[in-house]
mmCIF file of the N, C-alpha and C atoms, coordinates in Angstrom:
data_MODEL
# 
_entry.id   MODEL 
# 
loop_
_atom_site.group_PDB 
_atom_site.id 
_atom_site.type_symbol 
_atom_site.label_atom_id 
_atom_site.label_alt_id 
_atom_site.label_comp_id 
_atom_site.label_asym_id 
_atom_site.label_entity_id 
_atom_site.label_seq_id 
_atom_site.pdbx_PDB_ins_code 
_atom_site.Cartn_x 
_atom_site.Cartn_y 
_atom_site.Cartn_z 
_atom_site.occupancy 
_atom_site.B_iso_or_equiv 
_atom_site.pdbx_formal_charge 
_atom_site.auth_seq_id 
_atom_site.auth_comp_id 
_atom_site.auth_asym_id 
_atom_site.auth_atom_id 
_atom_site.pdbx_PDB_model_num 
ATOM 1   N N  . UNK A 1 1  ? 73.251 -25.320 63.310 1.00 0.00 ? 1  UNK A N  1 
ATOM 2   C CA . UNK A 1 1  ? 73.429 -25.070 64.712 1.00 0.00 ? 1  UNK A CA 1 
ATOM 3   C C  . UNK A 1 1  ? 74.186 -26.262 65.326 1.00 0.00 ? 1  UNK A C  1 
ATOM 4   N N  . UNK A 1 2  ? 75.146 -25.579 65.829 1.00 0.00 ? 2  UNK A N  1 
ATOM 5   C CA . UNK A 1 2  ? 75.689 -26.606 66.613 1.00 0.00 ? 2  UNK A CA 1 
ATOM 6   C C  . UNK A 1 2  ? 75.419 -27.265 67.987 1.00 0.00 ? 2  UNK A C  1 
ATOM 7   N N  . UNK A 1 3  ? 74.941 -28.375 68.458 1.00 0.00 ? 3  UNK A N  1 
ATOM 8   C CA . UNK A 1 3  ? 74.059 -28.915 69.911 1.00 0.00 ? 3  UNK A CA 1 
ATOM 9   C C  . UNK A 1 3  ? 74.796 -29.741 70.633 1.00 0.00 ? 3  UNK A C  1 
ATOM 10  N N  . UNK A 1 4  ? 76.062 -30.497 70.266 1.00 0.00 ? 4  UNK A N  1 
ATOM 11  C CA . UNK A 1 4  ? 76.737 -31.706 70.681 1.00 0.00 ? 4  UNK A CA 1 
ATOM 12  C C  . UNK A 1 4  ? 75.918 -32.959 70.074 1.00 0.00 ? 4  UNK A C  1 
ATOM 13  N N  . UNK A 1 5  ? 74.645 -32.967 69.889 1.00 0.00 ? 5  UNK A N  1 
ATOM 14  C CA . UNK A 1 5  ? 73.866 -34.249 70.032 1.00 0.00 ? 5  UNK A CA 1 
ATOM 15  C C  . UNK A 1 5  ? 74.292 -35.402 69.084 1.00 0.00 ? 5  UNK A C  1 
ATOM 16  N N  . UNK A 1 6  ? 75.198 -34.758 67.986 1.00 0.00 ? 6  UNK A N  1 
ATOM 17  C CA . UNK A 1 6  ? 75.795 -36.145 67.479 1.00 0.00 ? 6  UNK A CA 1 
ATOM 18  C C  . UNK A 1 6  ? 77.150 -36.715 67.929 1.00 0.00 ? 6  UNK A C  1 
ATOM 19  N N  . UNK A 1 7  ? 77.881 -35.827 68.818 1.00 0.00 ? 7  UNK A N  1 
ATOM 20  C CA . UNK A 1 7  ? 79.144 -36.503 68.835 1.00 0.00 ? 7  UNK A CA 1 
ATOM 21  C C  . UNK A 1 7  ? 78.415 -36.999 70.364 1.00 0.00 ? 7  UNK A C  1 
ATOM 22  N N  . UNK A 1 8  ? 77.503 -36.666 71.053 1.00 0.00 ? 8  UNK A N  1 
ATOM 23  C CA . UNK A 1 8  ? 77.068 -37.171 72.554 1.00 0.00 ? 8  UNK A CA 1 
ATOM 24  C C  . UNK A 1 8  ? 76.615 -38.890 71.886 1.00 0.00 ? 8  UNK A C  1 
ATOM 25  N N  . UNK A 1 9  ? 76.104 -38.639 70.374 1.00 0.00 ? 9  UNK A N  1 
ATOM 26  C CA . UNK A 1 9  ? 75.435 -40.099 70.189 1.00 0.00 ? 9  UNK A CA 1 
ATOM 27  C C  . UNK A 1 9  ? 76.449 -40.811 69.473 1.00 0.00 ? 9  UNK A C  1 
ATOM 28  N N  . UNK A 1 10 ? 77.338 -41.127 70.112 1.00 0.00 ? 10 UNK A N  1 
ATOM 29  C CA . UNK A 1 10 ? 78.577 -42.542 69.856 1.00 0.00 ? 10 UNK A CA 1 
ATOM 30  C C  . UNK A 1 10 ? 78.538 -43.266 71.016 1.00 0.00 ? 10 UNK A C  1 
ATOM 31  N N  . UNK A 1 11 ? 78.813 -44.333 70.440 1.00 0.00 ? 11 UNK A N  1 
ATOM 32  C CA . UNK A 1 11 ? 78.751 -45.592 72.006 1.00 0.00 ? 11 UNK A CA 1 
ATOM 33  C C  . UNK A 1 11 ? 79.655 -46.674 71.552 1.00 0.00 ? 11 UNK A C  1 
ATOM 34  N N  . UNK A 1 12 ? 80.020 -47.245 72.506 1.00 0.00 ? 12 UNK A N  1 
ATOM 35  C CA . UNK A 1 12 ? 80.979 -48.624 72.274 1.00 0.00 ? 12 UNK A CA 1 
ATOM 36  C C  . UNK A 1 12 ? 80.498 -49.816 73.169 1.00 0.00 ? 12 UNK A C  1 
ATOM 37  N N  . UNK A 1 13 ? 80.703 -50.837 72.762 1.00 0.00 ? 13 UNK A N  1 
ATOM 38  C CA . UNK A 1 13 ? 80.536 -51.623 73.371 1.00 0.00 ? 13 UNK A CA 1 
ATOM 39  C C  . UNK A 1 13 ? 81.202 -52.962 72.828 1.00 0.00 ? 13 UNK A C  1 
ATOM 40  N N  . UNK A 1 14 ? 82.064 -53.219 74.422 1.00 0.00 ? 14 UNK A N  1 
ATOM 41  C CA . UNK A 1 14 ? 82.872 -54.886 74.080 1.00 0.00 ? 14 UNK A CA 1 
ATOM 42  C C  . UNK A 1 14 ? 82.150 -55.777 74.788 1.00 0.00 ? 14 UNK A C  1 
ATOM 43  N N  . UNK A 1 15 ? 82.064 -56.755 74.037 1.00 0.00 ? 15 UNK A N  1 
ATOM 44  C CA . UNK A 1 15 ? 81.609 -58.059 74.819 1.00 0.00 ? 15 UNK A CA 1 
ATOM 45  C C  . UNK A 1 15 ? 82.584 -59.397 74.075 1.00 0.00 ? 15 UNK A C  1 
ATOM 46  N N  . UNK A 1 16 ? 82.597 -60.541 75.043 1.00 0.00 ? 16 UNK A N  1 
ATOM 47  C CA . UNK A 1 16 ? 82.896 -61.750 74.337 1.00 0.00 ? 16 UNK A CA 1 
ATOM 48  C C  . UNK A 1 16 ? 81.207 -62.651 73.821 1.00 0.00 ? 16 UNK A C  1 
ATOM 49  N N  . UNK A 1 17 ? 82.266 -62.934 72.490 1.00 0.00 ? 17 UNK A N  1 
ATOM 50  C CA . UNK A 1 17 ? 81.036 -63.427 71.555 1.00 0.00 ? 17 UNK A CA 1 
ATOM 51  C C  . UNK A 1 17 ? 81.992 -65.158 71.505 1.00 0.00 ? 17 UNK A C  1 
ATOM 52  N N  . UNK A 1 18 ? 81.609 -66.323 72.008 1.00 0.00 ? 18 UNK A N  1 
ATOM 53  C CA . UNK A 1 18 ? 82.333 -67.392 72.562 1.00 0.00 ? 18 UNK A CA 1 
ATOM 54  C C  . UNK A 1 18 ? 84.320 -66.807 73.004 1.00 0.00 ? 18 UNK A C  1 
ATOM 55  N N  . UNK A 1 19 ? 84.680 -67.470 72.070 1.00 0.00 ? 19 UNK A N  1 
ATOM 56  C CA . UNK A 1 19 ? 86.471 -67.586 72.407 1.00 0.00 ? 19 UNK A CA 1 
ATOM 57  C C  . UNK A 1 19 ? 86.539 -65.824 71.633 1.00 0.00 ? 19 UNK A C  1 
ATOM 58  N N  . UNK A 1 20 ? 85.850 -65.557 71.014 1.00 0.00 ? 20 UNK A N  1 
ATOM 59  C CA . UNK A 1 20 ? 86.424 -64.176 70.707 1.00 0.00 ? 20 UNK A CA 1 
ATOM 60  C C  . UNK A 1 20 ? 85.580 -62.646 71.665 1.00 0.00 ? 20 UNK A C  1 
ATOM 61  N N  . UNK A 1 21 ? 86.351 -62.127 71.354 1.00 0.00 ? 21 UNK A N  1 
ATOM 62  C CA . UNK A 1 21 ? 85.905 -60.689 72.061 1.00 0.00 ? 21 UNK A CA 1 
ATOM 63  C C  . UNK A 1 21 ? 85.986 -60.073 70.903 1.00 0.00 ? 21 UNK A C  1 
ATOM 64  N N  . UNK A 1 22 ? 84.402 -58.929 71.138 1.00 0.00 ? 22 UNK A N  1 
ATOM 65  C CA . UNK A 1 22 ? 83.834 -58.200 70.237 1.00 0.00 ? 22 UNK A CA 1 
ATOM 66  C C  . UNK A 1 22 ? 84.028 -56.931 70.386 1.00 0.00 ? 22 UNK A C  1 
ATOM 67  N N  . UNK A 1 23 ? 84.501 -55.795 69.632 1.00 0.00 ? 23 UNK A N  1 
ATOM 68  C CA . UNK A 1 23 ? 84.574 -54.616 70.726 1.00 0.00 ? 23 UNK A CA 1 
ATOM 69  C C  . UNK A 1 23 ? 83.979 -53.653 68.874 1.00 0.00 ? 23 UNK A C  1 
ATOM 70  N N  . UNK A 1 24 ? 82.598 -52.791 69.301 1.00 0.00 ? 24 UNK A N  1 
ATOM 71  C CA . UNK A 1 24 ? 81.901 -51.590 68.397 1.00 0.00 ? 24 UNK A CA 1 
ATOM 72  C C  . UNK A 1 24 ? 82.105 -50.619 68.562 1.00 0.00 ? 24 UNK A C  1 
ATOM 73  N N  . UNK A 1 25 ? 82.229 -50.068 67.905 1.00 0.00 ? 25 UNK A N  1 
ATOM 74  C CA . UNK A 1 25 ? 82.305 -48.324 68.109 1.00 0.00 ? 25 UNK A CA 1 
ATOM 75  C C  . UNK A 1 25 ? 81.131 -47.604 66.927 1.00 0.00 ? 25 UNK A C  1 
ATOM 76  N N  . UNK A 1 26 ? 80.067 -47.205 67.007 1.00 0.00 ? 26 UNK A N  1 
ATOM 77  C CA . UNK A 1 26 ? 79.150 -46.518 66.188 1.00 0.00 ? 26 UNK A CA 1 
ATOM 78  C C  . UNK A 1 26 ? 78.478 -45.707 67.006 1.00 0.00 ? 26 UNK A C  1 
ATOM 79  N N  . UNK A 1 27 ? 77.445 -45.019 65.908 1.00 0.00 ? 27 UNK A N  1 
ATOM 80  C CA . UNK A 1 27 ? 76.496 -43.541 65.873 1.00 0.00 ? 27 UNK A CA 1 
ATOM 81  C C  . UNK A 1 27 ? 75.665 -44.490 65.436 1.00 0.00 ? 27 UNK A C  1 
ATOM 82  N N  . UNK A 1 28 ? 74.123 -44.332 66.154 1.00 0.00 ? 28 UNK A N  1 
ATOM 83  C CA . UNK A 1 28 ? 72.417 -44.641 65.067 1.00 0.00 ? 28 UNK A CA 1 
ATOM 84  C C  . UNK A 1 28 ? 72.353 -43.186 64.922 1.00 0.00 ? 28 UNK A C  1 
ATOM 85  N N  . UNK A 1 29 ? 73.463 -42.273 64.904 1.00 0.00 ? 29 UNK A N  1 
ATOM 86  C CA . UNK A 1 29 ? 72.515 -40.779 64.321 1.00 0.00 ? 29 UNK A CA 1 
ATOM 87  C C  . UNK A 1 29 ? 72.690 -40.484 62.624 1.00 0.00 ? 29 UNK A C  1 
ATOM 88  N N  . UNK A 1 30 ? 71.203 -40.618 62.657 1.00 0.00 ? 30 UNK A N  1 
ATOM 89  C CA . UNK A 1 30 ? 70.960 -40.743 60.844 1.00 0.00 ? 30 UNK A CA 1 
ATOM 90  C C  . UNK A 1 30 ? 72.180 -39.934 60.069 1.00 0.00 ? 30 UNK A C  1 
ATOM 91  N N  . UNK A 1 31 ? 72.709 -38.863 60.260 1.00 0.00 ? 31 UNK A N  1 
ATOM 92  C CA . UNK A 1 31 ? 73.892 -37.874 59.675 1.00 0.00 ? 31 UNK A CA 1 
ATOM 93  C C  . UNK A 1 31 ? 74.801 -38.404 59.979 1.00 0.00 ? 31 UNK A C  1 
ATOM 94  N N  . UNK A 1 32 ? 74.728 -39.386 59.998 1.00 0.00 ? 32 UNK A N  1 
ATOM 95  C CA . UNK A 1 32 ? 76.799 -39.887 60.331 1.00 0.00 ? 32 UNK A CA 1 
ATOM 96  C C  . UNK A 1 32 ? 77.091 -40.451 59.164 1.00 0.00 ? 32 UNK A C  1 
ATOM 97  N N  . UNK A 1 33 ? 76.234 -41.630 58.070 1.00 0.00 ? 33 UNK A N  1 
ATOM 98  C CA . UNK A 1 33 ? 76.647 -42.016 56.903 1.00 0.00 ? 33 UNK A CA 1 
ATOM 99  C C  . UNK A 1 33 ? 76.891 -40.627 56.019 1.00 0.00 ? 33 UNK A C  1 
ATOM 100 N N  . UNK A 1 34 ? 75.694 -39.590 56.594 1.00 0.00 ? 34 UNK A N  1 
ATOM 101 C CA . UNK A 1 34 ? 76.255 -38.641 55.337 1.00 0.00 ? 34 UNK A CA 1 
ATOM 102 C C  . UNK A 1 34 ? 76.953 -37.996 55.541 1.00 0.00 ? 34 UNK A C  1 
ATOM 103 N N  . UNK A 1 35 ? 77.700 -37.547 56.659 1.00 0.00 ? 35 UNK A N  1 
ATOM 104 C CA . UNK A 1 35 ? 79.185 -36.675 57.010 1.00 0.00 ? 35 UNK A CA 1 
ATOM 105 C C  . UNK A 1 35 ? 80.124 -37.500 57.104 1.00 0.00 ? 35 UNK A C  1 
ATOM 106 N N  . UNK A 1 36 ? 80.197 -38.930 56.960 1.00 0.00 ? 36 UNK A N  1 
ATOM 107 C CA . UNK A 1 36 ? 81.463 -39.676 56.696 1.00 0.00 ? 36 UNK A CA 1 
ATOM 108 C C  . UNK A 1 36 ? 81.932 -39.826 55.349 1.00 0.00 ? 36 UNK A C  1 
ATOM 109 N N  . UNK A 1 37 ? 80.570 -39.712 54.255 1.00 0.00 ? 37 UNK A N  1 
ATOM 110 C CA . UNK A 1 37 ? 80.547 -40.046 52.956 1.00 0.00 ? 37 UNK A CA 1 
ATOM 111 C C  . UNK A 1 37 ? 79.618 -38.993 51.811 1.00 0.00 ? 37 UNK A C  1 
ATOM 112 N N  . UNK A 1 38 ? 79.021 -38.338 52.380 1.00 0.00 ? 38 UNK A N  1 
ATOM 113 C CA . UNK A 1 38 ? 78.602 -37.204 51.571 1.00 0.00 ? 38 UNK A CA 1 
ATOM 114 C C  . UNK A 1 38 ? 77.287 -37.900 50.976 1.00 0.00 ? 38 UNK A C  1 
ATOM 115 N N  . UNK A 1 39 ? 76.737 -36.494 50.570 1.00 0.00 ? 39 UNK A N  1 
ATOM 116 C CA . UNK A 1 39 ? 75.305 -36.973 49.915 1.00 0.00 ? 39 UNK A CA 1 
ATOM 117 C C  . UNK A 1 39 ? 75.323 -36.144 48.862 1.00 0.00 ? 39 UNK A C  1 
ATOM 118 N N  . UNK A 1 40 ? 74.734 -36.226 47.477 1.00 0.00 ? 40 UNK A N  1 
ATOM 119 C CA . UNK A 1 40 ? 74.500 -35.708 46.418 1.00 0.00 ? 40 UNK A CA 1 
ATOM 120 C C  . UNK A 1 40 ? 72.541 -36.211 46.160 1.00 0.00 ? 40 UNK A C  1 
ATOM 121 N N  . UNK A 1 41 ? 71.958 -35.599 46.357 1.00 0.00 ? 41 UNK A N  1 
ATOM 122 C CA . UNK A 1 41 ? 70.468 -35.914 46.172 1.00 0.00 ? 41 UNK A CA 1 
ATOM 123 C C  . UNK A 1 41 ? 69.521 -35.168 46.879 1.00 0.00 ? 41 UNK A C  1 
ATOM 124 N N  . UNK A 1 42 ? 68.412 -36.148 46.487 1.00 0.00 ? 42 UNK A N  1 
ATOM 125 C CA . UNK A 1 42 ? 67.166 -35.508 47.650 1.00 0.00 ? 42 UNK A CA 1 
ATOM 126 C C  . UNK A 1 42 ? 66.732 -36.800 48.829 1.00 0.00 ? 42 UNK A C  1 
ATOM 127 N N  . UNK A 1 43 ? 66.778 -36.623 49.499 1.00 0.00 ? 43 UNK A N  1 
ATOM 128 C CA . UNK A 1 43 ? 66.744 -37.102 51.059 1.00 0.00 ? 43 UNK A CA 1 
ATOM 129 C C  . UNK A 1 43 ? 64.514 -37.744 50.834 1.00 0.00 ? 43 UNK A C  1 
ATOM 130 N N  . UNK A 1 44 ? 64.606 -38.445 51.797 1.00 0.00 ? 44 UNK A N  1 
ATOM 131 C CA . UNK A 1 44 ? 63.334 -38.768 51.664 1.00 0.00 ? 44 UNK A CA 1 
ATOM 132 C C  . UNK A 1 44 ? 62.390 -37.771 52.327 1.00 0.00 ? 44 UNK A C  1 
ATOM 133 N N  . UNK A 1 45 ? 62.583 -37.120 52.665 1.00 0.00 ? 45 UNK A N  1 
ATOM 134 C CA . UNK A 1 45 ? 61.721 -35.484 53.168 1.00 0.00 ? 45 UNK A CA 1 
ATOM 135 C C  . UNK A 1 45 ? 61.503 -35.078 51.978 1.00 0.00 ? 45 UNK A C  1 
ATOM 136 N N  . UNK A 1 46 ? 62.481 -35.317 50.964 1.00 0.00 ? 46 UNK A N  1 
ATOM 137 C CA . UNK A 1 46 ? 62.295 -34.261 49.763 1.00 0.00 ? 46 UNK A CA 1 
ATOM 138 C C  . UNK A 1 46 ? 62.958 -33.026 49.494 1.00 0.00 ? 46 UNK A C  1 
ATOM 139 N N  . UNK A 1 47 ? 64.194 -33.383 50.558 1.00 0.00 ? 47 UNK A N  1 
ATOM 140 C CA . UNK A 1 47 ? 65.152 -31.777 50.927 1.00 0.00 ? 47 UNK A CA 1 
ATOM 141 C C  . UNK A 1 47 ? 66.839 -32.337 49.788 1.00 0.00 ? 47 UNK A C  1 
ATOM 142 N N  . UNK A 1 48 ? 67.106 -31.169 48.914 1.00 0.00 ? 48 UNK A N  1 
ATOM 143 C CA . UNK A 1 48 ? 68.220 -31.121 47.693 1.00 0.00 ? 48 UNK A CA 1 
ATOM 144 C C  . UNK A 1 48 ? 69.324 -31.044 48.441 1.00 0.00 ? 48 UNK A C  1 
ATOM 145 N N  . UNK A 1 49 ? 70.368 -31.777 48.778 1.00 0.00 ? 49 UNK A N  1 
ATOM 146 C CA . UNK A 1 49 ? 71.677 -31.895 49.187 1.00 0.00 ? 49 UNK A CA 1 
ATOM 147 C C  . UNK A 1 49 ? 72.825 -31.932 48.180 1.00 0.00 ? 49 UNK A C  1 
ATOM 148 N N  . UNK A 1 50 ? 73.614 -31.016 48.502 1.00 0.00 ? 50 UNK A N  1 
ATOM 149 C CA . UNK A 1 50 ? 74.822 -31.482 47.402 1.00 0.00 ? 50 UNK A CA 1 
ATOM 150 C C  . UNK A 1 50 ? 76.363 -31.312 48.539 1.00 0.00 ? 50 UNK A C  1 
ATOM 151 N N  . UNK A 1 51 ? 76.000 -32.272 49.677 1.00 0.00 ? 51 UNK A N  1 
ATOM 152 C CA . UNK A 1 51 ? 76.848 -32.539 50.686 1.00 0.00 ? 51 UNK A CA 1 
ATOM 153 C C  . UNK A 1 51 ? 78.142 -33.014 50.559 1.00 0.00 ? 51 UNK A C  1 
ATOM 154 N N  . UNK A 1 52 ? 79.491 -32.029 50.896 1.00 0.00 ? 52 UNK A N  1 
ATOM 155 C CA . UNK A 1 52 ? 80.927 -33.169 50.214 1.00 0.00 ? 52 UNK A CA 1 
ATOM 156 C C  . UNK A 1 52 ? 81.166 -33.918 51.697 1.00 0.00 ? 52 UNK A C  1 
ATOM 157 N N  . UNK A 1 53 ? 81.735 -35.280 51.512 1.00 0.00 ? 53 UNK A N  1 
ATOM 158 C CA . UNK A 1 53 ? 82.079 -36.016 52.642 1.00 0.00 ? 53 UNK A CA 1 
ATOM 159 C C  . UNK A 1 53 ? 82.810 -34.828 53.059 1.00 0.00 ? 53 UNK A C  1 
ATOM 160 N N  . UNK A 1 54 ? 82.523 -35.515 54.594 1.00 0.00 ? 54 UNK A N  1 
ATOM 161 C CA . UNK A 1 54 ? 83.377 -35.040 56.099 1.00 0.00 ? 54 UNK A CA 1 
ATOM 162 C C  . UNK A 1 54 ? 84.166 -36.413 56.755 1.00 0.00 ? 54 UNK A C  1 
ATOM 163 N N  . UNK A 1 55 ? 84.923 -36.929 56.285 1.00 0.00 ? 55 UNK A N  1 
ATOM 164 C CA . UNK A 1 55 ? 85.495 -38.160 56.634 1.00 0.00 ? 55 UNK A CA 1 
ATOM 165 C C  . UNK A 1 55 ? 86.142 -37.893 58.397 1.00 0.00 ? 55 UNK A C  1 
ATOM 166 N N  . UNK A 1 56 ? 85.334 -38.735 59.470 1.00 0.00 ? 56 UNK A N  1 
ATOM 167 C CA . UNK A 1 56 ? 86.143 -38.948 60.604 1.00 0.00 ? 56 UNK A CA 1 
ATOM 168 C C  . UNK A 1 56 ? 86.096 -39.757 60.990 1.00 0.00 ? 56 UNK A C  1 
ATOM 169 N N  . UNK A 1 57 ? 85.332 -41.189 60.783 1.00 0.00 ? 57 UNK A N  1 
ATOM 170 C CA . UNK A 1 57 ? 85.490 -42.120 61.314 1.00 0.00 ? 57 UNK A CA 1 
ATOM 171 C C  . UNK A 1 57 ? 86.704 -43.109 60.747 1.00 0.00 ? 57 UNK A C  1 
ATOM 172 N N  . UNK A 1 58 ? 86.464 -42.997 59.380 1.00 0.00 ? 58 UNK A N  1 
ATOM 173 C CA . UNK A 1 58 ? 87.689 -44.077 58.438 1.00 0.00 ? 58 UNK A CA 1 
ATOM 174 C C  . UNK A 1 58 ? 89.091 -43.348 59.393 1.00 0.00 ? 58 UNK A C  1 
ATOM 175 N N  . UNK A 1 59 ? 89.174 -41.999 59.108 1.00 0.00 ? 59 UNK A N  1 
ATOM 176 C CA . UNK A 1 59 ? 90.801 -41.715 59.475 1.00 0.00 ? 59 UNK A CA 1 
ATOM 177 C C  . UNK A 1 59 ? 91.005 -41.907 61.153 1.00 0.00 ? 59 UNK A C  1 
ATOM 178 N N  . UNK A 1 60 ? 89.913 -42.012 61.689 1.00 0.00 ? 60 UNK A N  1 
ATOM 179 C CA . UNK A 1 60 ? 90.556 -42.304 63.443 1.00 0.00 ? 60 UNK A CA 1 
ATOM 180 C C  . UNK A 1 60 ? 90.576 -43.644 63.601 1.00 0.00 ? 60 UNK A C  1 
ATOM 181 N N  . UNK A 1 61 ? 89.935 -44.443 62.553 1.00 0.00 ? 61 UNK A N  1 
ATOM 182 C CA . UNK A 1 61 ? 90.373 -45.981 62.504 1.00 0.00 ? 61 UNK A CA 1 
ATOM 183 C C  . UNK A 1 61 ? 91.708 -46.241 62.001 1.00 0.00 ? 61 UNK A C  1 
ATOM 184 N N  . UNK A 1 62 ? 92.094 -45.721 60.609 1.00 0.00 ? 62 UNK A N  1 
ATOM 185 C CA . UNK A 1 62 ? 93.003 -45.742 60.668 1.00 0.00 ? 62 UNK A CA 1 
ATOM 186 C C  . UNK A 1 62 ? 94.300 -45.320 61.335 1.00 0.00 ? 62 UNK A C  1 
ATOM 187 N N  . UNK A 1 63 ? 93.823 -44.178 62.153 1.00 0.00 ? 63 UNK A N  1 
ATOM 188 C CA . UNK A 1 63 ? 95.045 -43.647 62.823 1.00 0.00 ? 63 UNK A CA 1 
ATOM 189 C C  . UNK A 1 63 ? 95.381 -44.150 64.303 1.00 0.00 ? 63 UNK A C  1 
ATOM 190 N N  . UNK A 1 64 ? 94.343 -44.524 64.500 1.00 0.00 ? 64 UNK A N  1 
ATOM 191 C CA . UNK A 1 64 ? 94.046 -45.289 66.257 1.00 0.00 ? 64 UNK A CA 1 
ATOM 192 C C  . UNK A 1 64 ? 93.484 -47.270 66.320 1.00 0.00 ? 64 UNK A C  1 
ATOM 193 N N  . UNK A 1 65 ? 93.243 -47.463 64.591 1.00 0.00 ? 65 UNK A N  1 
ATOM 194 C CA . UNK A 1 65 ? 92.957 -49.103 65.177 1.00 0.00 ? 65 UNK A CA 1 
ATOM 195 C C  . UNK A 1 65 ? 94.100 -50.105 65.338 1.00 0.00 ? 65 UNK A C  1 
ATOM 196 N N  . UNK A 1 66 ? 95.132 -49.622 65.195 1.00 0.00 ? 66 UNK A N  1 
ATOM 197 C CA . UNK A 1 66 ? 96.020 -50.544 65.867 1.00 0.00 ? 66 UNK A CA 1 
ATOM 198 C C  . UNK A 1 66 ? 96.418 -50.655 66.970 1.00 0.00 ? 66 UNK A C  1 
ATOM 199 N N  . UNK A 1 67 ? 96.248 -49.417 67.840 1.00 0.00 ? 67 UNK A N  1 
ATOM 200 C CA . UNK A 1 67 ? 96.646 -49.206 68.680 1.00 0.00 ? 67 UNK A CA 1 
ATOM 201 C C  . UNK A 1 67 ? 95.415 -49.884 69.620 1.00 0.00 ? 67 UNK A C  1 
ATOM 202 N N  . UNK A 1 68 ? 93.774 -49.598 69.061 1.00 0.00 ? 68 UNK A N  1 
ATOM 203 C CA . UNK A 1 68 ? 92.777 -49.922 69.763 1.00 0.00 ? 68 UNK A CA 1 
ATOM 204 C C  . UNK A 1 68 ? 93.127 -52.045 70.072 1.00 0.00 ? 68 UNK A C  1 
ATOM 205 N N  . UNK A 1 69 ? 93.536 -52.412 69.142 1.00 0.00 ? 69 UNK A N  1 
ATOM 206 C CA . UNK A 1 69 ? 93.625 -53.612 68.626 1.00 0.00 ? 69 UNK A CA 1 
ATOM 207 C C  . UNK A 1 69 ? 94.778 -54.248 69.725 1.00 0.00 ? 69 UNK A C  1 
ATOM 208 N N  . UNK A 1 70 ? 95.656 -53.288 70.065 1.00 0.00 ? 70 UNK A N  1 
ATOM 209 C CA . UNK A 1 70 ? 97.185 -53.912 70.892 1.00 0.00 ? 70 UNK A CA 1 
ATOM 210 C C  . UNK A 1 70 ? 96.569 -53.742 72.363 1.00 0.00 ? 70 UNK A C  1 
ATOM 211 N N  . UNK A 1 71 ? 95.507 -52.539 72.799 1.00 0.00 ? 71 UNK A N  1 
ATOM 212 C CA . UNK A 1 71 ? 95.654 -52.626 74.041 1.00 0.00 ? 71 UNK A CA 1 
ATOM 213 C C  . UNK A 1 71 ? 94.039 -53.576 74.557 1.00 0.00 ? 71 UNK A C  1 
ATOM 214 N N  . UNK A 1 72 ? 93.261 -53.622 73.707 1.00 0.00 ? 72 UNK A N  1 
ATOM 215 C CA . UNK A 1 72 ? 92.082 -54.458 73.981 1.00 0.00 ? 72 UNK A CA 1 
ATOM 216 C C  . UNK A 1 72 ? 92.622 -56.162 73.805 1.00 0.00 ? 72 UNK A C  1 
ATOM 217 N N  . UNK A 1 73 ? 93.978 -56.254 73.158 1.00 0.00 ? 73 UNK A N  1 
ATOM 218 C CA . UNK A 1 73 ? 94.631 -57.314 73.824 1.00 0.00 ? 73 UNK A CA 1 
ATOM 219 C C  . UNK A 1 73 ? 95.291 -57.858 74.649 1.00 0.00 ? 73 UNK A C  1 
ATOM 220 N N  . UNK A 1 74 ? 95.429 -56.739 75.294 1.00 0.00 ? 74 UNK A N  1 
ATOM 221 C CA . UNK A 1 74 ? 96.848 -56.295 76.664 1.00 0.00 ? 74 UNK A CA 1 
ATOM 222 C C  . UNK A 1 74 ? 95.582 -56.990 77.811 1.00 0.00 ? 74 UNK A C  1 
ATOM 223 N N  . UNK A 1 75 ? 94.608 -56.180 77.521 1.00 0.00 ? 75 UNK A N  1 
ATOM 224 C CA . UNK A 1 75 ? 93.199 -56.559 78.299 1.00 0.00 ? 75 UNK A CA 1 
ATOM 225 C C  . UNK A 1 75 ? 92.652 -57.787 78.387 1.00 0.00 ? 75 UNK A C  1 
ATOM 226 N N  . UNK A 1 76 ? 92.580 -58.303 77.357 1.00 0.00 ? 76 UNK A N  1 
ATOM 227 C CA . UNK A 1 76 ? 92.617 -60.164 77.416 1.00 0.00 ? 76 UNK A CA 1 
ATOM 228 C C  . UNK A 1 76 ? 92.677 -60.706 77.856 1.00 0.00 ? 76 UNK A C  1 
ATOM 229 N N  . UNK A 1 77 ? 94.466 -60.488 77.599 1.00 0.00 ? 77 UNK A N  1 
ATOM 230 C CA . UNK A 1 77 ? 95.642 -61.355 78.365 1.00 0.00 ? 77 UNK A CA 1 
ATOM 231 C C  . UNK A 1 77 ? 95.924 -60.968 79.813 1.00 0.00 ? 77 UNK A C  1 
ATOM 232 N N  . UNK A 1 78 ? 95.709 -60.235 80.193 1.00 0.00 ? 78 UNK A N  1 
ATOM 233 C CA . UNK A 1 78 ? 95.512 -59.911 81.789 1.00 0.00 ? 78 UNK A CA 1 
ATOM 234 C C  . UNK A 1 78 ? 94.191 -60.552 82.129 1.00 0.00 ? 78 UNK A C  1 
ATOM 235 N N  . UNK A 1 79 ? 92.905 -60.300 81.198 1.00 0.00 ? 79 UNK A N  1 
ATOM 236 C CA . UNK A 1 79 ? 91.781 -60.848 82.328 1.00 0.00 ? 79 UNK A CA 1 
ATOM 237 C C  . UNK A 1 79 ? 91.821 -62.565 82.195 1.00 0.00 ? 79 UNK A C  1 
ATOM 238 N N  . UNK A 1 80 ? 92.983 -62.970 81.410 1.00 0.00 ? 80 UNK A N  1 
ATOM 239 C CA . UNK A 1 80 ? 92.975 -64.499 81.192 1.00 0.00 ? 80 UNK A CA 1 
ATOM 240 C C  . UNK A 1 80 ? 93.803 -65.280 82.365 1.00 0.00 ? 80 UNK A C  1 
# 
């Protein structure tokens, strides 16, 4: 069933950590390691998975972290 409740549970957060700025992007929703990377096993419930990755986080990093990287510096250098 589909609910939203995992793509609602992503969050970001930038902060400066001394001279550098920190900027996260993650899920704590337990199914995100296994739809980024798949599961083959039994889960600690005791439930048989033979899950193939669903890769979306690696490819929107790759397809968007440079870009995330040029303008969270644009941001910087303006608030400097």
């Amino acid at each position: 069933m589909i609910t939203g409740r995992y793509r609602a549970s992503w969050e970001s957060d930038v902060r400066r950590a001394g001279p550098v700025i920190v900027a996260e992007v993650g899920t704590r929703a337990p199914q995100g390691r296994r739809l980024e990377f798949g599961f083959v096993g039994v889960d600690s419930l005791g439930r048989h998975y033979a899950q193939r990755p669903f890769p979306h986080l690696g490819p929107a990093v790759a397809a968007f972290g440079p870009l995330l990287v040029r303008e969270l510096g644009r941001a910087v250098s303006e608030e400097l």
